[in-house]
SEDOFI-656089 format. One line per field, with one value per residue: residue number from 1; residue in three letters; x, y, z of N, C-alpha, C in turn. Coordinates in steps of 0.001 Angstrom, whole numbers. Example, Ala and Ser with C-alpha at 12.3 -4.5 7.8 and 13.67 -1.06 7.14 Angstrom:
2
nr	c(1:2)
rest	c(ALA:SER)
nu	c(13190:12850)
nv	c(-5690:-2250)
nw	c(7800:7080)
cau	c(12300:13670)
cav	c(-4500:-1060)
caw	c(7800:7140)
cu	c(13200:12900)
cv	c(-3300:30)
cw	c(7800:7870)
This chain:
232
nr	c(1:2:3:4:5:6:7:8:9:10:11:12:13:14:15:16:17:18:19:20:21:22:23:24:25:26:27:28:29:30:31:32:33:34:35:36:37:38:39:40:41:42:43:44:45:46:47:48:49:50:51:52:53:54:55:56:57:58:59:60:61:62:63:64:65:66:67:68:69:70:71:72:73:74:75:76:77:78:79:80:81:82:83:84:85:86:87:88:89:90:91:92:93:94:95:96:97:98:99:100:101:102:103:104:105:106:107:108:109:110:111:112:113:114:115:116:117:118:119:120:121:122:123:124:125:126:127:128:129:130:131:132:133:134:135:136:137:138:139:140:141:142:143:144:145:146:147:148:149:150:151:152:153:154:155:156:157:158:159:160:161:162:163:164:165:166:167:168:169:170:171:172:173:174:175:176:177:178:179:180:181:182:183:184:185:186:187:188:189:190:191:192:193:194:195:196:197:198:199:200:201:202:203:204:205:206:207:208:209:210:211:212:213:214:215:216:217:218:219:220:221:222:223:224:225:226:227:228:229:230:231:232)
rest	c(UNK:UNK:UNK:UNK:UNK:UNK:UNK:UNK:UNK:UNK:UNK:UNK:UNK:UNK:UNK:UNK:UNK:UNK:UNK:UNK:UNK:UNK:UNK:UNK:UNK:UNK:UNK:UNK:UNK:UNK:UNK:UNK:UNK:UNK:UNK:UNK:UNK:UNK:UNK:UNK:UNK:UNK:UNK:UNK:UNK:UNK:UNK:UNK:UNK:UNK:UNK:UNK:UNK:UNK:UNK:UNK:UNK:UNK:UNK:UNK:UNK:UNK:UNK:UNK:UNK:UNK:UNK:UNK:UNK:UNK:UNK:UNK:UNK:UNK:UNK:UNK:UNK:UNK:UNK:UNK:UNK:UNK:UNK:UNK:UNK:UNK:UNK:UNK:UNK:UNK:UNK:UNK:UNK:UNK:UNK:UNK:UNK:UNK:UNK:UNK:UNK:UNK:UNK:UNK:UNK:UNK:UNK:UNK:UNK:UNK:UNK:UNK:UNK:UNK:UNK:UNK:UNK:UNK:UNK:UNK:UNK:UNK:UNK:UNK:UNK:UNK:UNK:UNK:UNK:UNK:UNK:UNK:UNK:UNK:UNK:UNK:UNK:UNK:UNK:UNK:UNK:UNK:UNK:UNK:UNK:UNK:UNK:UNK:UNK:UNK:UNK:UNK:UNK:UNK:UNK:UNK:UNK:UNK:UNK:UNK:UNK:UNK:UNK:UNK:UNK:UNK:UNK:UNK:UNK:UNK:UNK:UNK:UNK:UNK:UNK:UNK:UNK:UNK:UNK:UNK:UNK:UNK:UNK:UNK:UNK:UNK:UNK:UNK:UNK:UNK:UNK:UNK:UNK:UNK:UNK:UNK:UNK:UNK:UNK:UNK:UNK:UNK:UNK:UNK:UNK:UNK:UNK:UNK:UNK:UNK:UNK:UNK:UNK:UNK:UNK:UNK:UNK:UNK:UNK:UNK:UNK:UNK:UNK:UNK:UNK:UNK:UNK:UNK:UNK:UNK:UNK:UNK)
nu	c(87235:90229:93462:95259:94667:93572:90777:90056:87880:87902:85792:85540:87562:89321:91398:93470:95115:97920:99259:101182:103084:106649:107739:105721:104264:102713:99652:97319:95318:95788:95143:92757:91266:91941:90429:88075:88071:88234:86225:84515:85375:84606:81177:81453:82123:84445:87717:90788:93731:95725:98414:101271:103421:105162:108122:108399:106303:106222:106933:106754:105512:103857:106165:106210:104052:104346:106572:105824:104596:104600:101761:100632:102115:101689:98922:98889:100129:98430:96177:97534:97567:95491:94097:95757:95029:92437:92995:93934:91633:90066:86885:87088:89413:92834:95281:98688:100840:103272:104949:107884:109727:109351:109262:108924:105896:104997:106088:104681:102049:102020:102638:100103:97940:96460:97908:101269:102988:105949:108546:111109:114573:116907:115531:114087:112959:111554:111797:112462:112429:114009:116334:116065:115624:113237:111445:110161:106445:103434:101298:103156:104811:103563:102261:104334:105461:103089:103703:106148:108959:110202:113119:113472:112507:113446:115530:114431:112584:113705:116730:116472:116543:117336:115775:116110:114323:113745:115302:113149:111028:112080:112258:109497:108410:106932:105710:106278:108410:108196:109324:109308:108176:106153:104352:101405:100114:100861:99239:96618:95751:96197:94432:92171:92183:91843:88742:87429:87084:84518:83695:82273:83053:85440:85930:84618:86673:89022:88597:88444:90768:92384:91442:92826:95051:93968:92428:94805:95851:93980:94156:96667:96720:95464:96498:98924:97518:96898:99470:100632:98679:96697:93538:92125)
nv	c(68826:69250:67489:69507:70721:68702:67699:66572:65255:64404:63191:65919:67085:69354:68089:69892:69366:70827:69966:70289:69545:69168:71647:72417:74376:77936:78554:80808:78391:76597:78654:79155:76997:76320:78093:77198:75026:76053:76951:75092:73522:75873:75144:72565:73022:72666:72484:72974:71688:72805:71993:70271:68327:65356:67211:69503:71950:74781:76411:79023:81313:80256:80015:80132:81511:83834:84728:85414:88155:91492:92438:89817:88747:90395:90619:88099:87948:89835:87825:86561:87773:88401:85975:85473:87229:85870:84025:84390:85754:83913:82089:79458:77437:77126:74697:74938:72504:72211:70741:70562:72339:75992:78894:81869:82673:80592:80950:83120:82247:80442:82505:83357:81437:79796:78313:76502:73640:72111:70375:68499:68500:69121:71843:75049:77586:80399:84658:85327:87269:89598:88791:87929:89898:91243:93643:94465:93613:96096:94550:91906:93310:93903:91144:89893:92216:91516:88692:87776:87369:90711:90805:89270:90291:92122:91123:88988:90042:92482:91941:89073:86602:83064:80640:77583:74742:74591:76936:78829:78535:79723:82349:82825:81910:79331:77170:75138:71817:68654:65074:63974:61566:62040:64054:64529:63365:64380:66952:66532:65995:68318:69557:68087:69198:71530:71222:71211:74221:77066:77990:80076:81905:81506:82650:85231:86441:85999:88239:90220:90839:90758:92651:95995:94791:93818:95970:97292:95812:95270:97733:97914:95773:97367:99267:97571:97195:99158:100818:98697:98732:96993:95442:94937)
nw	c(85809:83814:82972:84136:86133:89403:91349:94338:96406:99979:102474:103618:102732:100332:97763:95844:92938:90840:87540:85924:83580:83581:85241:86416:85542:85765:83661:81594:81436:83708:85870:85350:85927:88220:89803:88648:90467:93375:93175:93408:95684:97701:97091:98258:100751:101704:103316:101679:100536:98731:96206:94487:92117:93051:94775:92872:93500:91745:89324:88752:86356:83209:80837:78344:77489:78711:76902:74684:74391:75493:76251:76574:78666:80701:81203:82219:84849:85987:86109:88025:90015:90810:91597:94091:95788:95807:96934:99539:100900:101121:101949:103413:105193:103772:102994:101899:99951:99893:97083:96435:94328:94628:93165:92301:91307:92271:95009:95370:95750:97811:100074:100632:101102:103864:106056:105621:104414:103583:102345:103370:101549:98624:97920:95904:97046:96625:95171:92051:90503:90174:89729:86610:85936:86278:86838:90414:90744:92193:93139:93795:95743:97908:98346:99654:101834:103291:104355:104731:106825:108278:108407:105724:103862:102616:101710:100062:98133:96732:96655:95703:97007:97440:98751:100893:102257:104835:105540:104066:105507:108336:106689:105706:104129:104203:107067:107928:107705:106438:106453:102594:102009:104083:103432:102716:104536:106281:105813:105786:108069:109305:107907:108784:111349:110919:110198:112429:113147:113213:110719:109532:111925:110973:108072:108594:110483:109120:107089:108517:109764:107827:106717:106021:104534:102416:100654:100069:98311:96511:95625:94531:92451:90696:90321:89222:86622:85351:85285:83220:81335:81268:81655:84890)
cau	c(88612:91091:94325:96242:94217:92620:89855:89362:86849:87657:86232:85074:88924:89408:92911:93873:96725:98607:100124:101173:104494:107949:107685:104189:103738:101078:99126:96022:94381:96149:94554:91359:90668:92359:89514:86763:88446:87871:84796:83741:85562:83245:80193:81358:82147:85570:89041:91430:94728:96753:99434:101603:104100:106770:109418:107957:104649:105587:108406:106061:104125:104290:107492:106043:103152:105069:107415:104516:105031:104808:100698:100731:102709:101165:97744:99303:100452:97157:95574:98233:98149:94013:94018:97009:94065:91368:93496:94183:90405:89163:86382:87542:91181:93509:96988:99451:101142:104701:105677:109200:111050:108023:110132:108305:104461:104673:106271:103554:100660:102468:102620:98921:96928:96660:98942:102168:104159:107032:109017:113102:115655:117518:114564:114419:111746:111861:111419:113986:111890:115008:117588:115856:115364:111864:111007:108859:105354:103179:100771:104339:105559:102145:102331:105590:105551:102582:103786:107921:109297:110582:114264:113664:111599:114176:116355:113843:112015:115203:118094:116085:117450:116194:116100:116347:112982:114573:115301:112015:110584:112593:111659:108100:107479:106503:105360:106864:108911:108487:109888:108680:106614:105196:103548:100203:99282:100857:98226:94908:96450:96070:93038:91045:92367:91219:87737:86802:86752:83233:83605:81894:84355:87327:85794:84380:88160:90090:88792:88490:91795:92925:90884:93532:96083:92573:92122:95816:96257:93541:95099:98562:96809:94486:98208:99781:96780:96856:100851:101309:97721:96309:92158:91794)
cav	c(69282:68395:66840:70141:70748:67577:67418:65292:65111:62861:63345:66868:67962:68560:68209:70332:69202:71014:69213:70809:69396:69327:72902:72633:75719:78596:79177:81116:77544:76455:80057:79077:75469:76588:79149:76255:74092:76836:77541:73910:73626:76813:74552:71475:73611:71835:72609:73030:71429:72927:71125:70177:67069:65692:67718:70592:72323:74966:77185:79843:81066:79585:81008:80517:82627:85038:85222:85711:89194:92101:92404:88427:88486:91798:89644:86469:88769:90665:86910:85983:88488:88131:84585:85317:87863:85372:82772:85591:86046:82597:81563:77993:77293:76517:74135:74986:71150:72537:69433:70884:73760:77372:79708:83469:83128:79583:81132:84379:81418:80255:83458:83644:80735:80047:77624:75874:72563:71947:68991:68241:67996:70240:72164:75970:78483:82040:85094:85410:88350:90744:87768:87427:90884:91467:94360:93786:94314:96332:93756:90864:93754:93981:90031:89540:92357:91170:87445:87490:87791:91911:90657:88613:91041:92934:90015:88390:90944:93862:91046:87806:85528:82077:79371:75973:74519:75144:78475:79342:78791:81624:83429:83222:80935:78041:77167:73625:71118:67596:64095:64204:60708:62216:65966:64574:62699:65802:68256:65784:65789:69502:69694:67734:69800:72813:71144:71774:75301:77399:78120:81466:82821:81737:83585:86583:86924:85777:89518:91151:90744:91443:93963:96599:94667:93234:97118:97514:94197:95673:99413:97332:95040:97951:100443:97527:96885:100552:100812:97622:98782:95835:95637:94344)
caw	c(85683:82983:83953:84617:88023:89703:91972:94907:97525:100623:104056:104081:102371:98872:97535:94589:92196:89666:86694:83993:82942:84319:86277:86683:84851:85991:82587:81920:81530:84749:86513:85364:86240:90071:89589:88987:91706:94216:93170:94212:97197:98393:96977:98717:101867:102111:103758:100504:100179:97570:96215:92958:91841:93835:93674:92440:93302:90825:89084:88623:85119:82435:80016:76692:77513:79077:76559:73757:74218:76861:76582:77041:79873:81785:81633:82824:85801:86295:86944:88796:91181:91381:92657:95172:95928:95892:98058:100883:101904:100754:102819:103806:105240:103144:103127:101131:100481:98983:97417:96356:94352:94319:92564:91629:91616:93038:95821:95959:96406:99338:100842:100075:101558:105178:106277:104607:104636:102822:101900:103191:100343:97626:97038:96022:97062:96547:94880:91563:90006:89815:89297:86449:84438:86094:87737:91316:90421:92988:93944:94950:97009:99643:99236:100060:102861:104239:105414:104687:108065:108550:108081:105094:103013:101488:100788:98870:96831:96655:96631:95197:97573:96984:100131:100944:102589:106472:105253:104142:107119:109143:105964:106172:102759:105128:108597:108586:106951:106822:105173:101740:102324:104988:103397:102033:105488:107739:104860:105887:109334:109420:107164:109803:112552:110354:109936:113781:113206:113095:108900:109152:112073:110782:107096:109010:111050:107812:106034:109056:109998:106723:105939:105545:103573:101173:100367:99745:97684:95485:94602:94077:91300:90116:89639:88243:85371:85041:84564:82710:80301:81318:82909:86035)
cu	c(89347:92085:95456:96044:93293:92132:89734:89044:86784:87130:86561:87160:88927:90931:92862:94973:96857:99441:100173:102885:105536:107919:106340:103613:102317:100809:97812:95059:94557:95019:92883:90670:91505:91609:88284:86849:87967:86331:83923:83903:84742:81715:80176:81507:82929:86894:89676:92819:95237:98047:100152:101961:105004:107633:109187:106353:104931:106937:107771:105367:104708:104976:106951:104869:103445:105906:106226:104841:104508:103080:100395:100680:102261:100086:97804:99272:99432:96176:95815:97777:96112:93660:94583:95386:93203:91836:93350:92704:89304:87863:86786:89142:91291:95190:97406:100135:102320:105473:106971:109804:109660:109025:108717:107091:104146:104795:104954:102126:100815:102116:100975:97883:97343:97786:99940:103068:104854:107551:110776:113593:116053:116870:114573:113136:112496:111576:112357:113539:113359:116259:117505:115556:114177:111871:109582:107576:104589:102309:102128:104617:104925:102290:103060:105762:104721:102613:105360:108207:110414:112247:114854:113028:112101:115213:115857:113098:113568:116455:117560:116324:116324:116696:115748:114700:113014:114631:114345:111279:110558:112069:110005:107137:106183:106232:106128:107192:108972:109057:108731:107320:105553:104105:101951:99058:99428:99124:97120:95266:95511:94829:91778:90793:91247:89324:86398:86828:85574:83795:83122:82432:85298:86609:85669:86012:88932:90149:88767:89742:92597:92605:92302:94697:95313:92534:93380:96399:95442:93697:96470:97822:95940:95873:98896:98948:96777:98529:101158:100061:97109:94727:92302:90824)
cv	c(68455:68172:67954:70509:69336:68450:66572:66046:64381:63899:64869:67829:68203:69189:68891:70411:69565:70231:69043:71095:69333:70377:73748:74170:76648:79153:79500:79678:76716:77858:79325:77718:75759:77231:77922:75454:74470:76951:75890:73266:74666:75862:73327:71928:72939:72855:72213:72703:71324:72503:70715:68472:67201:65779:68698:71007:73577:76010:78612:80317:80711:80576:81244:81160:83524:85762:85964:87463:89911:92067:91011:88167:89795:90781:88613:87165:89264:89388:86167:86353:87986:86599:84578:85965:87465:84363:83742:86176:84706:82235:80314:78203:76148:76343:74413:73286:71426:70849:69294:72250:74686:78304:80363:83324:82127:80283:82243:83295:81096:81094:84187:83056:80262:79053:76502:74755:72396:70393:69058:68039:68840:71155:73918:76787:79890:82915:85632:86455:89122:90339:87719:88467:91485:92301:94212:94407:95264:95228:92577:92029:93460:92626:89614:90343:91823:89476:87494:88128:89262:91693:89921:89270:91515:91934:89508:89419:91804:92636:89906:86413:84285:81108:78402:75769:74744:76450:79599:79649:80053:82698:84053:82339:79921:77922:75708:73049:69858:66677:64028:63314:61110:63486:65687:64176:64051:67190:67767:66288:67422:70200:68887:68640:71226:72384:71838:73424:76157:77632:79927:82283:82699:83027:84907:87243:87040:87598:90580:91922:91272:92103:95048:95969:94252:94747:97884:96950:94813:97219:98450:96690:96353:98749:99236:97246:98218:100518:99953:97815:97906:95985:94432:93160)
cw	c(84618:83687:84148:85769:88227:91309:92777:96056:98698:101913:104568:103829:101268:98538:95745:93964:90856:88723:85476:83698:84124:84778:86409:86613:85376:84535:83065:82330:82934:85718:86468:85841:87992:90217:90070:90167:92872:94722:93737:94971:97976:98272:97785:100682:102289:102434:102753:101490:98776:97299:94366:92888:92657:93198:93361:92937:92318:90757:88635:86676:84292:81277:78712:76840:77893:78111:74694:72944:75694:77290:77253:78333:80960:82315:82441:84315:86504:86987:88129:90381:91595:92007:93435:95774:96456:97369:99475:101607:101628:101815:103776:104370:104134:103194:102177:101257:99596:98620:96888:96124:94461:94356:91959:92101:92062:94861:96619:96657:97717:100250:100746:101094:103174:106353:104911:104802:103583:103129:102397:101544:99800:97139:97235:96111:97017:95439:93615:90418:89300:89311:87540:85249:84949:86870:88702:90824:92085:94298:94698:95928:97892:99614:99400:101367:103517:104916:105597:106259:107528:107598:106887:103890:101950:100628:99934:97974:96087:95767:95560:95581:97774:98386:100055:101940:104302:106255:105004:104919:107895:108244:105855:104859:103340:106437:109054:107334:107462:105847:104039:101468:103297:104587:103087:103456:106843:107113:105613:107296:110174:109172:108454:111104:112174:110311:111447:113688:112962:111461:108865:110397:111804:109173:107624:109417:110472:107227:106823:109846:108978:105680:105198:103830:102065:100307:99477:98276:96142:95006:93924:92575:90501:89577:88787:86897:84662:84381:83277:81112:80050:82309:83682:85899)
């Protein structure tokens, strides 16, 4: 790994950290080294903790590739949505380790991988797609309905309403919030708990469970590569 995703290995966990700049930007080269990371957490047969900088785990993709132009930014989108994709039937559990603001496609990962901690303080999660000029794509809608709590669905996709790390919670970003010294030891904490689990029923239950919305997830990114003239 280069130093925009790291790699570590402790004790049957492996922690994966983003760090690429002040709003820990999702670029293609970001996409792809969370790609290799994956791919050797499956080889190491480890319990993933995903995670960024404090303060930020991530403000979602990166702007100057987005702003490139519209083909640029369809693609960026098209990978985006295929790792939310990839996270959502992963074999292994995986922590989300929110270590502050997840604004747009930070926020979609969240709503992706199997459990989530968050961090106390000023910090902003949410979905600011429409705030923002962007029309929702198909694949954020299915992963936004399928975890955003019922009453929070429309506020955040429709409305764009962005929340505080308490707020998320009720919303469905997060499962828990703790002090910020504390998120890396509550993640292992969790990650060990996760280790007692059989590996091939939680995978088998993970796709069988979400079979339907897996089937769904992939027409949504297949219509928007199609709309947007972008391959899958």
């Amino acid at each position: 790994m280069t130093d925009l995703v790291t790699y570590t290995l402790n004790d049957g966990v492996a922690t994966i950290a983003i760090n690429n700049g002040k709003a820990n930007a999702l670029s293609h080269q970001v996409f792809e080294q969370l790609n290799s990371a994956l791919d050797q957490a499956e080889k190491d047969k480890a319990v993933v903790i995903l995670t960024g900088q404090p303060g930020i785990f991530s403000a979602g993709y990166d702007l100057k590739e987005m702003q490139k132009g519209m083909k640029e930014a369809e693609a960026l989108v098209t990978v985006g949505s295929t790792l939310a994709r990839r996270l959502a039937a992963f074999p292994l559990p995986i922590i989300g380790a929110c270590s502050g603001h997840a604004i747009a496609k930070a926020a979609f990962i969240m709503l992706s991988v199997d459990y989530r901690v968050g961090v106390e303080g000023s910090f902003k999660l949410g979905l600011n797609e429409v705030a923002i000029g962007m029309t929702m794509h198909y694949a954020g809608i299915e992963i936004a309905r399928h975890r955003l709590a019922p009453a929070h669905f429309y506020r955040s996709v429709i409305n764009a309403e962005i929340y505080s790390p308490e707020g998320a919670v009720e919303a469905g970003y997060l499962d828990e919030v703790v002090a910020p010294e504390q998120l890396m030891n509550r993640a292992n904490e969790l990650a060990q708990g996760f280790r007692k689990l059989n590996m091939r029923a939680h995978a088998q239950t993970k796709v069988k469970t979400k079979a339907g919305y897996l089937e769904l997830l992939d027409q949504s990114i297949k219509k928007d590569s199609e709309n947007l003239g972008v391959k899958a």
